[in-house]
C-alpha positions as CSV (number, residue, x, y, z in Angstrom):
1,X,6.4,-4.8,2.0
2,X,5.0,-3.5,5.2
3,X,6.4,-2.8,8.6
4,X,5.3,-1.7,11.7
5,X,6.5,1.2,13.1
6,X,7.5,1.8,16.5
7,X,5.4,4.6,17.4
8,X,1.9,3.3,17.0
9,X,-0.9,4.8,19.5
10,X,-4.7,3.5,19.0
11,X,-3.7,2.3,15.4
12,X,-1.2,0.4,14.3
13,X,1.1,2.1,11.4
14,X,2.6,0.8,9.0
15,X,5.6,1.6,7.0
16,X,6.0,0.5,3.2
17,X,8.9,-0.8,2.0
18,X,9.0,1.0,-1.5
19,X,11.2,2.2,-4.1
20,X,11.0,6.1,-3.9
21,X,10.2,6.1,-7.6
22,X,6.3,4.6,-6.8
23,X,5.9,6.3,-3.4
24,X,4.2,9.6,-4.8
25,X,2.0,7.7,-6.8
26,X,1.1,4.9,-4.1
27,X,0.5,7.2,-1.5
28,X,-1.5,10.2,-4.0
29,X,-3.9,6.6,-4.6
30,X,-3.8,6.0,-0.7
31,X,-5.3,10.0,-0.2
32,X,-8.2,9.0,-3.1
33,X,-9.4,5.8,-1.2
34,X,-9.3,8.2,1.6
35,X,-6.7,6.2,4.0
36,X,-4.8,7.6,6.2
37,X,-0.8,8.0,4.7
38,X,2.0,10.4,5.0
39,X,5.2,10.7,3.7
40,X,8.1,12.0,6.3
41,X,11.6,13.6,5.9
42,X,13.3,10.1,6.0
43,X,11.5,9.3,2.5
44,X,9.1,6.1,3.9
45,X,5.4,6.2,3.2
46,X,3.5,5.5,6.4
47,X,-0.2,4.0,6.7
48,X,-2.4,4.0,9.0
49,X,-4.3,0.7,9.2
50,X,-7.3,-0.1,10.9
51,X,-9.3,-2.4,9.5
52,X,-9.1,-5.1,7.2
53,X,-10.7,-3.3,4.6
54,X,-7.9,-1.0,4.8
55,X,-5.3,-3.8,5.0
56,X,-6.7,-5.1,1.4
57,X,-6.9,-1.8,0.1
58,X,-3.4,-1.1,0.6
59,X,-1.9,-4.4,-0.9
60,X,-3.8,-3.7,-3.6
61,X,-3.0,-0.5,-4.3
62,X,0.8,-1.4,-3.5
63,X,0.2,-4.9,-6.2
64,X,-1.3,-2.3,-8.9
65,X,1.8,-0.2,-8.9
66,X,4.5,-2.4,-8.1
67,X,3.8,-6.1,-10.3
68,X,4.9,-6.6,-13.6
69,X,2.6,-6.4,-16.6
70,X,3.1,-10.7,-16.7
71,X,2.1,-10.9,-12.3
72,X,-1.1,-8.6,-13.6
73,X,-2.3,-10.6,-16.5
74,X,-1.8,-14.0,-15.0
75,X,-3.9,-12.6,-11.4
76,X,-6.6,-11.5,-13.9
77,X,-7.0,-15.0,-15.9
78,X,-7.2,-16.6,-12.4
79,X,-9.5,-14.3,-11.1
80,X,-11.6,-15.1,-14.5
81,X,-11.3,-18.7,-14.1
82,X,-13.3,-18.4,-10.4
């Protein structure tokens, strides 16, 4: 799901392996939660992660949009069971 890319400076960047069909809606949520992403010419998406925080918020973002409707209701009944 993620990779890093080759070009990271003072932050490491990641690149997300996802179908083109999700990346517009993935990285629009990325932009509300105010994290750094872009999407280049080649079609990635392309995070910027710096914290953990940010790590968490993007598998979760990536999760919401990419799990079936069975991977979400059975995360949510374990989550209630805690």
């Amino acid at each position: 799901m993620l990779q890093r890319s080759s070009s990271s400076e003072a932050w490491d960047d990641y690149v997300l392996q996802i179908p083109v069909s999700d990346r517009w809606r993935i990285y629009h949520r990325l932009q509300e939660l105010m994290i750094k992403s872009w999407c280049p010419a080649d079609g990635s998406l392309r995070v910027q992660v710096n914290s953990c925080l940010t790590a968490i918020l993007v598998r979760s973002t990536v999760v919401q949009f990419m799990a079936s409707r069975q991977e979400l209701i059975d995360w949510l009944e374990r989550c209630w069971r805690l």
